[in-house]
MARBA-3410 file (N, C-alpha, C, O; in Angstrom, 1 decimal):
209
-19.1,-41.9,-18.4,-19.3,-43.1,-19.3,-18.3,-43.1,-20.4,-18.2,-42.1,-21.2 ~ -17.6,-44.0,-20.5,-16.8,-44.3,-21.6,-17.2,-44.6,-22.6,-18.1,-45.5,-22.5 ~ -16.8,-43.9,-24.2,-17.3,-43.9,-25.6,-17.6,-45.6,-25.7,-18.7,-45.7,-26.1 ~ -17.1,-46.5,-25.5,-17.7,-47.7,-25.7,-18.4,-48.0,-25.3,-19.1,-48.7,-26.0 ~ -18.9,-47.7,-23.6,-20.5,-48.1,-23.0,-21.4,-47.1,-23.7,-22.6,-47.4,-23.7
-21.2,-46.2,-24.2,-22.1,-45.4,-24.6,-22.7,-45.7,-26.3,-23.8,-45.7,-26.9 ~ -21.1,-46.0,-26.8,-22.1,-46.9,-28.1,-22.8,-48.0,-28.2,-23.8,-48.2,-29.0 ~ -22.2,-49.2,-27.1,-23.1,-50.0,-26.9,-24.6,-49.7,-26.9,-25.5,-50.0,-27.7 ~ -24.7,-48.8,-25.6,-26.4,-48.3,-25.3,-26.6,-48.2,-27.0,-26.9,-49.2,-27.6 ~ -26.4,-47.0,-27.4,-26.9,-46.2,-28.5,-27.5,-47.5,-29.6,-28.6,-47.5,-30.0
-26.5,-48.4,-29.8,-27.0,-50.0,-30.4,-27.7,-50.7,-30.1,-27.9,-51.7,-30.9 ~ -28.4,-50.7,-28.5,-28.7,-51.9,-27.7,-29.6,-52.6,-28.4,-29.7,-53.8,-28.2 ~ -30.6,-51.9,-29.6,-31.9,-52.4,-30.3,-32.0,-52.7,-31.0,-32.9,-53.4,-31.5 ~ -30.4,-51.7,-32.2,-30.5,-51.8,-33.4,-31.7,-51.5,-34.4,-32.9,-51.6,-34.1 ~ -31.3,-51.1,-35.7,-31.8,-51.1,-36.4,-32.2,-51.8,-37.8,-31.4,-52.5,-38.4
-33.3,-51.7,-38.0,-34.0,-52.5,-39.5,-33.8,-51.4,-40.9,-33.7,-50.1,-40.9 ~ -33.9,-52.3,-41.9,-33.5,-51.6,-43.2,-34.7,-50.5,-43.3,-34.5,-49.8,-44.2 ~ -35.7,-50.4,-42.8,-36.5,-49.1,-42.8,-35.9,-48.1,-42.5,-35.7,-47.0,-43.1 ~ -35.5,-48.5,-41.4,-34.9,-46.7,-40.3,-33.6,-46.0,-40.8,-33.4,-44.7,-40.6 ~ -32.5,-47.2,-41.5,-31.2,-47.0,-42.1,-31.4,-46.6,-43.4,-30.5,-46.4,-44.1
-32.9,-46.5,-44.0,-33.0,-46.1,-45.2,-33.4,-44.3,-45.0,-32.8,-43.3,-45.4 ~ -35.0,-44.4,-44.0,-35.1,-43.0,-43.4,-33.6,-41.9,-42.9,-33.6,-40.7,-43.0 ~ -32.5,-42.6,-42.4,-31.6,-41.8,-41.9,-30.4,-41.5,-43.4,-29.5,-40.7,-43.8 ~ -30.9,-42.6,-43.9,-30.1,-41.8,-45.6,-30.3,-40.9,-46.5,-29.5,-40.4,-47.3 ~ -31.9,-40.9,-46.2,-32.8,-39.5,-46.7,-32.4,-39.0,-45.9,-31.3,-38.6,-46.2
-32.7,-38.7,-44.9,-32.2,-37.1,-43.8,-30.7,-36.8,-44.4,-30.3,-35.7,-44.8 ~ -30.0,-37.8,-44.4,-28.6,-36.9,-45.1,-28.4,-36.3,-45.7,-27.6,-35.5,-45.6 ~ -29.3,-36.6,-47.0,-29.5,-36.5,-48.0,-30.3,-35.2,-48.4,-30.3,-34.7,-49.6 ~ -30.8,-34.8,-47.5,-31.9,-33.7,-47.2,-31.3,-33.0,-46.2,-31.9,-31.9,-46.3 ~ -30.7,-32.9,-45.4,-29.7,-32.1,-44.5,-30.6,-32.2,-43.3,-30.9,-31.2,-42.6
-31.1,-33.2,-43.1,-32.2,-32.7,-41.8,-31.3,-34.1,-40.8,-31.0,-35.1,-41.4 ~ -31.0,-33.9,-39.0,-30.4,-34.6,-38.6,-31.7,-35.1,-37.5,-32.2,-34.4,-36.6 ~ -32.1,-36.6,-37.8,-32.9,-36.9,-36.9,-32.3,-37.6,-35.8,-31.1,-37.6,-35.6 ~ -33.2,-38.0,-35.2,-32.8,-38.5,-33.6,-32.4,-39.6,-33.4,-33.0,-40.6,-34.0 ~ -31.2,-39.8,-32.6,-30.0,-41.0,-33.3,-30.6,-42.4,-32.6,-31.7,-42.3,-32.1
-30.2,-43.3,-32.5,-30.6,-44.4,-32.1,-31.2,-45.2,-30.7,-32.0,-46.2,-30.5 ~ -30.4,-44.3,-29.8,-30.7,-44.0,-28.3,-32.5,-43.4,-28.1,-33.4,-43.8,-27.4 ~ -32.2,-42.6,-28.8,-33.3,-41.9,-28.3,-34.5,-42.2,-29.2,-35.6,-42.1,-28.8 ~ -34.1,-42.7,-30.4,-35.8,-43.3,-30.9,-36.3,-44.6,-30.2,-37.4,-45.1,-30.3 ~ -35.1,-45.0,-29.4,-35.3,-46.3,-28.7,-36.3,-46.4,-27.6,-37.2,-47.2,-27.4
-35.6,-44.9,-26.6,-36.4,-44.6,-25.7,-38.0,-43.9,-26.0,-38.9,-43.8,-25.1 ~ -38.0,-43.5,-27.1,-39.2,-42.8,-27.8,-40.0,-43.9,-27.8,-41.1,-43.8,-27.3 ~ -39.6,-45.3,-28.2,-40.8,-46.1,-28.3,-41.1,-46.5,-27.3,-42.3,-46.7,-27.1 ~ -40.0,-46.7,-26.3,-39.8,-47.0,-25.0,-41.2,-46.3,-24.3,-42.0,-47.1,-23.8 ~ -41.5,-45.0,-24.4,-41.6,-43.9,-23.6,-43.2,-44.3,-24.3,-43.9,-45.0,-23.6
-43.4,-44.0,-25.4,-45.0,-44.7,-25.9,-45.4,-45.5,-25.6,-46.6,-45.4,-25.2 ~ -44.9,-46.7,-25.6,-45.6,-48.4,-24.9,-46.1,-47.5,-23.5,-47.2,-47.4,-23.1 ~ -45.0,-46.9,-23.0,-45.3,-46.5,-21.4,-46.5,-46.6,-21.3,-47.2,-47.4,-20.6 ~ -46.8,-45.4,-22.0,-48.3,-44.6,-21.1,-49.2,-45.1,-22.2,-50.4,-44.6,-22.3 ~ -48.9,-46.3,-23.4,-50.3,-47.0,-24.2,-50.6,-45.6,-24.7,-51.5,-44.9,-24.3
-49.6,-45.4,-25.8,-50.0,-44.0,-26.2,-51.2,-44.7,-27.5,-51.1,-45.7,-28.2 ~ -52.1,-43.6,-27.6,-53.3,-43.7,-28.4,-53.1,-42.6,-29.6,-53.3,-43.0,-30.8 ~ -52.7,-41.3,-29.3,-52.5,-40.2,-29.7,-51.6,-39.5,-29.1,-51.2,-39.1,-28.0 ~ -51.2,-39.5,-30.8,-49.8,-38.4,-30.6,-49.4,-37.2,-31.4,-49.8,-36.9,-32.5 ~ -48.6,-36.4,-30.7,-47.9,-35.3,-31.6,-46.8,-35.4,-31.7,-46.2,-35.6,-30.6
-45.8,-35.2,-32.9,-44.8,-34.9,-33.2,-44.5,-33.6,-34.1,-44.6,-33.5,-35.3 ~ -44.1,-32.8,-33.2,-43.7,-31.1,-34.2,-42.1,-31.4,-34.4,-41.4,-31.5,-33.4 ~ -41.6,-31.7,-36.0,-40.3,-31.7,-36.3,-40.5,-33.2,-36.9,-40.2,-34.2,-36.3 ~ -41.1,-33.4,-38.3,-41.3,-34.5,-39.2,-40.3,-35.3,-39.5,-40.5,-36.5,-39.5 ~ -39.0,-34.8,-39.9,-38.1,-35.1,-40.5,-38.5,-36.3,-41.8,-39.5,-36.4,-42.5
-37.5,-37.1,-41.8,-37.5,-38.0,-43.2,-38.2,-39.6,-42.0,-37.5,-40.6,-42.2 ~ -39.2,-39.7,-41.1,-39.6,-40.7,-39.9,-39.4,-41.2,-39.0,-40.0,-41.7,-38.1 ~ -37.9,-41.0,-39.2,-37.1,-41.5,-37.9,-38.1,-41.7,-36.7,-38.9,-42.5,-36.4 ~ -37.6,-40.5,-36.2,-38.8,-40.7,-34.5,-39.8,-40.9,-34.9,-40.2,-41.8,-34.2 ~ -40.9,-40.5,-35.8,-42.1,-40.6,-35.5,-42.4,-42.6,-36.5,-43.4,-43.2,-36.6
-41.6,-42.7,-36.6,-41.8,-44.7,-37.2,-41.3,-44.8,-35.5,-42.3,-45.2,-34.9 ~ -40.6,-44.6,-35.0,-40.2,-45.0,-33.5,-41.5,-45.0,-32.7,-42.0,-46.1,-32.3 ~ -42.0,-43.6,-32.7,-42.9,-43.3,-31.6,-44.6,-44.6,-32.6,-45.5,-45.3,-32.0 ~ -44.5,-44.5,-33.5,-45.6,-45.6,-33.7,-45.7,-47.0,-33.5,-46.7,-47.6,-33.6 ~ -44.1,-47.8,-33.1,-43.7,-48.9,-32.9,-44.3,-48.7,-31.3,-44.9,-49.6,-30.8
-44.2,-48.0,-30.9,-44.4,-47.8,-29.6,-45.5,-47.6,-28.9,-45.6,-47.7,-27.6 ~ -46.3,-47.4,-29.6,-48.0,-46.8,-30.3,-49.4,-47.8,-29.6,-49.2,-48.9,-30.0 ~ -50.3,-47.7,-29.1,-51.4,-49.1,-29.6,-51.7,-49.1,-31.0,-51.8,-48.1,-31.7 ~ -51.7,-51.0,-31.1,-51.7,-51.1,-32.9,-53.1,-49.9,-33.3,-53.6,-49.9,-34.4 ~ -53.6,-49.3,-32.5,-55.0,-48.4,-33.1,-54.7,-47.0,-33.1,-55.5,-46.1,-33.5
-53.5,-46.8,-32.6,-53.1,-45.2,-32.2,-52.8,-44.7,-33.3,-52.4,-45.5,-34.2 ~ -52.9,-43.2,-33.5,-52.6,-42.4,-34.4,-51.8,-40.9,-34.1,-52.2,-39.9,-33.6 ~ -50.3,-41.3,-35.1,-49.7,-40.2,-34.6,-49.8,-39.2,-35.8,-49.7,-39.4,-37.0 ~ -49.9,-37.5,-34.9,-50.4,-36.4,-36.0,-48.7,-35.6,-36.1,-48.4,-34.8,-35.2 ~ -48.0,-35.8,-37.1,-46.6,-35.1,-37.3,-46.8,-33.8,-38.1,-47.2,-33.8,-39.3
-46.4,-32.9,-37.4,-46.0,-31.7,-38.1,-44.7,-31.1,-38.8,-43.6,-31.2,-38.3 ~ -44.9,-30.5,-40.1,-43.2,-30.2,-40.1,-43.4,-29.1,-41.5,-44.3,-29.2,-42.3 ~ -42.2,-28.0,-41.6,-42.5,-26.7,-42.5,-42.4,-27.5,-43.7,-43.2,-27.1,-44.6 ~ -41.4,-28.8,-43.9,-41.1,-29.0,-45.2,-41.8,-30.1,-45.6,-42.2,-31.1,-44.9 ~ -42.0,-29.9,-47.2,-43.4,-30.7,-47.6,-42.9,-32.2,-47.7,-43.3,-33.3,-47.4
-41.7,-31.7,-48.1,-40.7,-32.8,-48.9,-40.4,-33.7,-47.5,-40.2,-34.9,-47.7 ~ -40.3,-33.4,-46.9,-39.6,-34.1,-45.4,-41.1,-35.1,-44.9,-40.9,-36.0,-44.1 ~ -42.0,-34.8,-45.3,-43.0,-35.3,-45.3,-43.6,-36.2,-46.1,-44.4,-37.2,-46.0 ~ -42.9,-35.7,-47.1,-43.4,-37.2,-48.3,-42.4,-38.5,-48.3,-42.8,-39.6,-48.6 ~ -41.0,-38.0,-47.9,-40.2,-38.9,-47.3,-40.7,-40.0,-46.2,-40.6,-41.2,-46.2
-41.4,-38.9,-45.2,-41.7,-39.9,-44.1,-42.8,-40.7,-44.1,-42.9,-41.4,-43.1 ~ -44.1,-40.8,-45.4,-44.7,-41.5,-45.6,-44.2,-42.1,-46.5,-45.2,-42.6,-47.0 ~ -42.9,-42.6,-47.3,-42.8,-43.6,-47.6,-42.2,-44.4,-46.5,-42.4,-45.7,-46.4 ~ -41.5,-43.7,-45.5,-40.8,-44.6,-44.0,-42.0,-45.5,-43.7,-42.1,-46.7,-43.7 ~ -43.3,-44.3,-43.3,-44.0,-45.4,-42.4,-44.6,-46.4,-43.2,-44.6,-47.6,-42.9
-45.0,-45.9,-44.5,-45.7,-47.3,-45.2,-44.3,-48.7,-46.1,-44.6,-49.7,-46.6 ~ -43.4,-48.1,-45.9,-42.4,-49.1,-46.0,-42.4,-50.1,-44.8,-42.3,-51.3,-45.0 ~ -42.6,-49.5,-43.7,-42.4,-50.1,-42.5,-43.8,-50.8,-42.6,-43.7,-51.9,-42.0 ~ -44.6,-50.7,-43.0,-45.6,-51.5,-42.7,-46.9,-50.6,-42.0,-47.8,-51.2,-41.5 ~ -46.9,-49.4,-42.0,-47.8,-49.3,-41.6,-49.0,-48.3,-42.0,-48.6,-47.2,-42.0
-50.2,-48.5,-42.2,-51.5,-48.6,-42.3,-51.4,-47.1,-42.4,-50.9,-46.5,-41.5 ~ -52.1,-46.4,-43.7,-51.9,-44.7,-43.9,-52.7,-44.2,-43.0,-52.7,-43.0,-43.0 ~ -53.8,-44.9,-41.8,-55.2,-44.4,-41.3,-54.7,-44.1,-40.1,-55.3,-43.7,-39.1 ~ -53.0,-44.5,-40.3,-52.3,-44.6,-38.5,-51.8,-42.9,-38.4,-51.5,-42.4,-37.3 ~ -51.6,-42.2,-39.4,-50.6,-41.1,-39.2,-50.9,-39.9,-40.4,-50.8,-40.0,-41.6
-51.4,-38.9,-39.5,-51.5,-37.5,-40.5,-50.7,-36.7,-40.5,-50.4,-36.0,-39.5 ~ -50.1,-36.4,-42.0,-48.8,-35.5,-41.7,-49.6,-34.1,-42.1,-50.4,-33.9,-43.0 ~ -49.1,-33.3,-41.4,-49.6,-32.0,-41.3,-48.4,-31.0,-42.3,-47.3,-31.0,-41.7 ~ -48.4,-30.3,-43.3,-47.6,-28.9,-43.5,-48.0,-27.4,-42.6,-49.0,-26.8,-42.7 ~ -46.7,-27.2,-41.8,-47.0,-25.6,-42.0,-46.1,-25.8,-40.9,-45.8,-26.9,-40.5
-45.6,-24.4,-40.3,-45.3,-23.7,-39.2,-45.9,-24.5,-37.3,-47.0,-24.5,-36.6 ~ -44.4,-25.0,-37.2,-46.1,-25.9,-35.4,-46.9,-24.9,-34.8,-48.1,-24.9,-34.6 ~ -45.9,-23.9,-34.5,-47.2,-22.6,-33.7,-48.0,-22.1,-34.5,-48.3,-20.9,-34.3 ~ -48.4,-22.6,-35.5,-49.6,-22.1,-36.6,-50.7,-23.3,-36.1,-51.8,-23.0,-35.5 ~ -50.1,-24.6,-36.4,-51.0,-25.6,-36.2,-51.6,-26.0,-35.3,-52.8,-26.0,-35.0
-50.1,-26.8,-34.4,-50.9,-27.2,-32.9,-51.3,-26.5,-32.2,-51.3,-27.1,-31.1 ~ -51.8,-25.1,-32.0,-52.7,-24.7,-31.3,-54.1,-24.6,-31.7,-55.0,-24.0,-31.1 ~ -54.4,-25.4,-32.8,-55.7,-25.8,-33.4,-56.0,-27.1,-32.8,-57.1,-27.6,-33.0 ~ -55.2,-27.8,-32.2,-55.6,-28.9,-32.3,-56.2,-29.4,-30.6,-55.9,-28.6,-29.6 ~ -56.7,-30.4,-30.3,-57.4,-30.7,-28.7,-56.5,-30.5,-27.9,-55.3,-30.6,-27.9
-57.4,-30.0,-26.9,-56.5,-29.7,-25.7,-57.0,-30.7,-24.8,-58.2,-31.0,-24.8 ~ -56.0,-31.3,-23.8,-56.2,-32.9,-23.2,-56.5,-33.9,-24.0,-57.4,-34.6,-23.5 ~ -56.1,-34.2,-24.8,-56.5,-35.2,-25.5,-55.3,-35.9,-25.9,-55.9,-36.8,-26.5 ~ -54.1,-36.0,-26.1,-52.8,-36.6,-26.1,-52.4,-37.3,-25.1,-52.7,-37.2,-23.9 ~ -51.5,-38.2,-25.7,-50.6,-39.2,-24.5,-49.3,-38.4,-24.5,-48.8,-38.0,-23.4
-48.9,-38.3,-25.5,-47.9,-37.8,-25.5,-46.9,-36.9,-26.8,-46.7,-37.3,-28.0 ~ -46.5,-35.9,-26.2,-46.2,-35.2,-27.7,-44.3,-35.2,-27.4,-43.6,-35.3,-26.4 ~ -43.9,-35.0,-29.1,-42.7,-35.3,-28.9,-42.0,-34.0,-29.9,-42.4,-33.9,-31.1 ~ -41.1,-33.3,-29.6,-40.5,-32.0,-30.5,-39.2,-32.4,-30.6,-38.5,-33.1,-29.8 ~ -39.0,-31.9,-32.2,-37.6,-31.5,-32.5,-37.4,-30.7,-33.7,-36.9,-31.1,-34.8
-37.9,-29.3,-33.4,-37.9,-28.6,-34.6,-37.0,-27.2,-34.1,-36.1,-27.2,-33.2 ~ -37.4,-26.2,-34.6,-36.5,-25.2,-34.6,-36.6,-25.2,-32.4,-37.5,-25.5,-31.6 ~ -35.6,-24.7,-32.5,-35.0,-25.0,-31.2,-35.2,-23.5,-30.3,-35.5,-23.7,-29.1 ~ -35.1,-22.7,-30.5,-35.8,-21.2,-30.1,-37.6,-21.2,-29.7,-38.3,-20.7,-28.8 ~ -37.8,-22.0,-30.7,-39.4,-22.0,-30.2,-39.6,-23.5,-29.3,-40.7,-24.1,-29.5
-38.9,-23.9,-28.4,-39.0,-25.1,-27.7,-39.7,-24.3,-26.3,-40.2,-25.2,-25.7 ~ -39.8,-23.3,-25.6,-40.7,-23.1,-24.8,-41.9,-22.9,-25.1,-42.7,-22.9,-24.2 ~ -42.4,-22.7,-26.4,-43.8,-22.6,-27.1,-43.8,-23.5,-27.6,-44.6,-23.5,-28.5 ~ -43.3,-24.5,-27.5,-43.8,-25.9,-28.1,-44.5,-26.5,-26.5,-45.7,-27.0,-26.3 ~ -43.3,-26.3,-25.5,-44.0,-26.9,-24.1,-44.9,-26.5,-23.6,-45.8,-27.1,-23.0
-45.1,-24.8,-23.9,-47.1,-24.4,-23.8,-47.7,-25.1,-24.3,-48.3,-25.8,-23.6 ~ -47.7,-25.1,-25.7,-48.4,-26.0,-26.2,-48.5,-27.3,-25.4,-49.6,-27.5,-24.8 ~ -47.7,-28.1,-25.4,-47.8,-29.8,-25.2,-48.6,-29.6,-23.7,-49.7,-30.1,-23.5 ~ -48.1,-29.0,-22.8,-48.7,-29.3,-21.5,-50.6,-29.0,-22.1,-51.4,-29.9,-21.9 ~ -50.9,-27.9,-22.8,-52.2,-28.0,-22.7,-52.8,-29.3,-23.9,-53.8,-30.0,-23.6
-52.2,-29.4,-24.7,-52.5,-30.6,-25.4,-52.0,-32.4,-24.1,-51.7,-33.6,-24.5 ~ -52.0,-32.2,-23.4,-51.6,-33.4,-22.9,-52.6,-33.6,-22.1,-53.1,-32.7,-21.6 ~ -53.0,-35.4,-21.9,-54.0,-35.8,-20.5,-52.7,-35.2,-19.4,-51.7,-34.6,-19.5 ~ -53.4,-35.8,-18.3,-52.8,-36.1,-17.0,-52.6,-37.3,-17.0,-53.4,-38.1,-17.0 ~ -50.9,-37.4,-16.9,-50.3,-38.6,-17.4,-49.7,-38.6,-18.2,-48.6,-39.2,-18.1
-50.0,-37.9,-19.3,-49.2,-37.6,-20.8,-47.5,-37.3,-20.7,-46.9,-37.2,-19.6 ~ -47.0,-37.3,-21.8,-45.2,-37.1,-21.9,-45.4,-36.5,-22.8,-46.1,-36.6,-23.8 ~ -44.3,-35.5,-22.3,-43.7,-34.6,-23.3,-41.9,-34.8,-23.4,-41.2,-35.0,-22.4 ~ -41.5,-34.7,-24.6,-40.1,-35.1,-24.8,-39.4,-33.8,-25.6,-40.1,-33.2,-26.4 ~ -38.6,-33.6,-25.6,-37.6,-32.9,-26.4,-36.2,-33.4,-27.2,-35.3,-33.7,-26.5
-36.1,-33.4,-28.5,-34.4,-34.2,-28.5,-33.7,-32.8,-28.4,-34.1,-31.7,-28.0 ~ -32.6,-33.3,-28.7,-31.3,-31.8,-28.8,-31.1,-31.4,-27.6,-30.3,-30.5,-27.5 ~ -31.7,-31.8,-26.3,-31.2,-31.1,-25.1,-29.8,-31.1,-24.3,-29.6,-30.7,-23.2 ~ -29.0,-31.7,-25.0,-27.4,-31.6,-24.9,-26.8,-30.5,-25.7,-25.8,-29.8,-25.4 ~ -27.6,-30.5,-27.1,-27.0,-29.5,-28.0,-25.8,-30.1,-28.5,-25.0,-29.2,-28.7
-25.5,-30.6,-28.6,-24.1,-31.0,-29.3,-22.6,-31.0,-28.2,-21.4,-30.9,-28.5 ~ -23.1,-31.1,-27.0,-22.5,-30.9,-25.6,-22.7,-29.3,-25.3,-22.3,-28.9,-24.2 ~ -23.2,-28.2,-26.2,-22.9,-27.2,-25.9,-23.9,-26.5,-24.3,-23.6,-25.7,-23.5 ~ -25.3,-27.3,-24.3,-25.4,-26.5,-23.4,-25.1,-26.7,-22.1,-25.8,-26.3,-21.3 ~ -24.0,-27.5,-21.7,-23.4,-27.9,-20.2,-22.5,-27.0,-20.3,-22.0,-26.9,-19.2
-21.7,-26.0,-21.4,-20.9,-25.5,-21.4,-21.5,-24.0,-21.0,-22.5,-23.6,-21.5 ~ -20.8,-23.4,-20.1,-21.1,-21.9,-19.9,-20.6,-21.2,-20.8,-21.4,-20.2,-20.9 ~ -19.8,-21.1,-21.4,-19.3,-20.0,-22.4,-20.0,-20.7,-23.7,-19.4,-20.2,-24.7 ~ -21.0,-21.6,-24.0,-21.8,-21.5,-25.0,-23.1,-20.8,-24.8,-24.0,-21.1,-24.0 ~ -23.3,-19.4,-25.8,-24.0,-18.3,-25.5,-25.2,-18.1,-26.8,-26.1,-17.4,-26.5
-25.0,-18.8,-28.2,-25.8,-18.9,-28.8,-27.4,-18.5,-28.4,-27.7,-18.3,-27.2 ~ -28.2,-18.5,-29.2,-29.5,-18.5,-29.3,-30.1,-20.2,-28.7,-30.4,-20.6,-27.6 ~ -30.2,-20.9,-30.2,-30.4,-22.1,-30.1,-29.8,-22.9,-28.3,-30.3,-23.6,-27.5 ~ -28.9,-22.5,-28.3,-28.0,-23.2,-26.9,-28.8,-22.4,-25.5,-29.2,-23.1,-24.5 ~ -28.9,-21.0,-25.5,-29.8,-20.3,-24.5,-31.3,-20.6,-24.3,-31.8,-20.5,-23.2
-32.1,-21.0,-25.6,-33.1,-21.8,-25.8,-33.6,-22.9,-25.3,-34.8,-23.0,-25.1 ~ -32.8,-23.8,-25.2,-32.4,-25.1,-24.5,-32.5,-25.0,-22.9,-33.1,-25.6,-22.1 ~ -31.6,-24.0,-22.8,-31.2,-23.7,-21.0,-32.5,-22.8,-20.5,-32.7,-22.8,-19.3 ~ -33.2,-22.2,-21.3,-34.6,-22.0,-20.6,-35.9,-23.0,-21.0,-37.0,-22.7,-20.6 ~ -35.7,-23.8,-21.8,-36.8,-25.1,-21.4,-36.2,-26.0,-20.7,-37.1,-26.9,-20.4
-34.8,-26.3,-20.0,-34.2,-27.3,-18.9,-35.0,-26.7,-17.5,-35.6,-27.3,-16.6 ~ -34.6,-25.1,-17.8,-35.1,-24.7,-16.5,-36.6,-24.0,-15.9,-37.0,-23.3,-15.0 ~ -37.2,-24.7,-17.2,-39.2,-24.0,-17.2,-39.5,-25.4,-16.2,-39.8,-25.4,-15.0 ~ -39.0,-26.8,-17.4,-39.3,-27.8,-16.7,-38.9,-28.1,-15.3,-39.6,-28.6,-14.5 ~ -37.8,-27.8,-15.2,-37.1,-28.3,-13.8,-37.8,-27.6,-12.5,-38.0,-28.3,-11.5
-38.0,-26.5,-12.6,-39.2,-25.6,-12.2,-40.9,-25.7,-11.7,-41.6,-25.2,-10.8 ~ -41.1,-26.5,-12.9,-42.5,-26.5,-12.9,-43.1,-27.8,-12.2,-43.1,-29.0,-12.6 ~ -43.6,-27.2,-11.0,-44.3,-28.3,-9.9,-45.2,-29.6,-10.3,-45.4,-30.6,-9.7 ~ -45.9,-29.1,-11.7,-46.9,-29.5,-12.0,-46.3,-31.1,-12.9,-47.0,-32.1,-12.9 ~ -45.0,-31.1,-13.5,-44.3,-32.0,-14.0,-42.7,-33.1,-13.3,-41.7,-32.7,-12.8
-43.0,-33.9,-13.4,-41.9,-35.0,-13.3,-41.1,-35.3,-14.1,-41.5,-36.2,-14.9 ~ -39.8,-35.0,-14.4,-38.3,-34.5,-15.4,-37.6,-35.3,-15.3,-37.5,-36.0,-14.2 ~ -36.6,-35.7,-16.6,-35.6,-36.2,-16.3,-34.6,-35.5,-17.7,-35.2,-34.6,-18.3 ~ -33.3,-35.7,-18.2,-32.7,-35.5,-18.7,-31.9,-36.8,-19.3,-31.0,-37.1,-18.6 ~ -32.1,-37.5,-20.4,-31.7,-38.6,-20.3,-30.6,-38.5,-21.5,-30.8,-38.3,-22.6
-29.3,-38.8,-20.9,-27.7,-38.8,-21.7,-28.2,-40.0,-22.8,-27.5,-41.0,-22.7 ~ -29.2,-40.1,-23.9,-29.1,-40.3,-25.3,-29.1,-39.9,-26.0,-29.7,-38.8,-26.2 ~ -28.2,-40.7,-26.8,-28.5,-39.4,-28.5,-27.9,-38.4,-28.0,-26.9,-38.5,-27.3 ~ -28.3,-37.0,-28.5,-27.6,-35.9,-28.4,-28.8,-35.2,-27.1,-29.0,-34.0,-27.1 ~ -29.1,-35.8,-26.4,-30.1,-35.7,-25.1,-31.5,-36.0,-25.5,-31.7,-35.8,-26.7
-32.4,-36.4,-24.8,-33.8,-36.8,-24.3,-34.3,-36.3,-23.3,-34.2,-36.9,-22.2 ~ -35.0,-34.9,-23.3,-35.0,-34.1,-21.6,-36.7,-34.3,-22.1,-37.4,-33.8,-23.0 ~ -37.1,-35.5,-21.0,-38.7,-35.8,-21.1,-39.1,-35.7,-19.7,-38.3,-35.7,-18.8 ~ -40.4,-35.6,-19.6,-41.7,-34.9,-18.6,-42.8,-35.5,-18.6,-43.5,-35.6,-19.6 ~ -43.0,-36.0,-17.7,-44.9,-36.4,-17.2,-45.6,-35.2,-16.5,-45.1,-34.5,-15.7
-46.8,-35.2,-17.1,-47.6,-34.0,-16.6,-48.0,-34.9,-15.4,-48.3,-36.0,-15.6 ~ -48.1,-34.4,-14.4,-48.6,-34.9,-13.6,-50.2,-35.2,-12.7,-50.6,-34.4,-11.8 ~ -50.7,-36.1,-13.1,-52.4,-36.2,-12.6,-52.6,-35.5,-11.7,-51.9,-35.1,-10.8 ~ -54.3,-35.1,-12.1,-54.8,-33.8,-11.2,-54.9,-34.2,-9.9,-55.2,-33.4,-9.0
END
């Protein structure tokens, strides 16, 4: 794909002065949320499956998670987790800038493998990660048991910055990546794809019993 078809995609939806404000805090805060492609398909991916309830581990300043609630039933409630407090107070001014309703969205502080394993199992539509990048196979334990049948689970960063198609990229973070491509790709129980937005979209349907 040539850099012009590819920025087109990345623009196809564009953005509103909420989201262009959330991605000026993230700069501002060093945290790089999920670029435009892929919050697109995030909402995309929620209308899907009439998500009701959600998880997002990796808060940032709202980006994805104002995405994934556009995408939401107007009654759905998404639960975001994230270490920093601040990244969270940011993103409740996103969502209620955006308009929406504080009864829609609990932001959680702490560590995700502290939290979401407190939380229901089967009872999500769909959960969405993008936090430290080493713990992305314990985030996918997690999510499969937190998910119905039916549910989606998503990951951003699964390009890495092109690094993990490269073999002589040997990093942590980048080896990380190449064993949640290949848990999922593996695992019978799920339906995969790998989708070239953003800096990658490698999302999964659990598949009904």
């Amino acid at each position: 794909m040539r850099p012009e078809s590819w920025a087109y995609a990345e623009g196809y939806t564009g953005e509103d002065e909420v989201v262009t404000g959330a991605r000026a805090a993230a700069e501002d805060s060093g945290v790089s949320p999920i670029g435009p492609g892929g919050a697109a398909a995030l909402t995309l991916l929620a209308a899907a499956v009439g998500a009701k309830a959600v998880v997002e581990i990796g808060t940032g300043t709202g980006v994805s998670g104002l995405a994934l609630l556009r995408g939401m039933r107007a009654d759905g409630t998404l639960t975001t987790v994230d270490l920093d407090a601040e990244n969270q107070r940011l993103a409740r001014k996103t969502f209620l800038d955006a308009g929406i309703p504080s009864q829609r969205f609990r932001l959680i502080a702490g560590s995700a493998l502290d939290v979401v394993p407190r939380l229901t199992d089967g009872h999500y539509d769909l959960v969405f990660c993008d936090a430290d990048k080493r713990e992305y196979t314990g985030y996918l334990a997690e999510a499969l048991r937190l998910l119905r049948p039916g549910g989606v689970v998503a990951f951003d960063n699964a390009l890495w910055h092109d690094r993990v198609a490269d073999p002589a990229q040997r990093d942590p973070d980048t080896l990380a990546i190449r064993d949640l491509i290949r848990a999922i790709r593996e695992d019978d129980d799920l339906v995969s794809a790998l989708l070239p937005v953003g800096d990658g979209l490698l999302a999964a349907v659990k598949r009904p019993d």
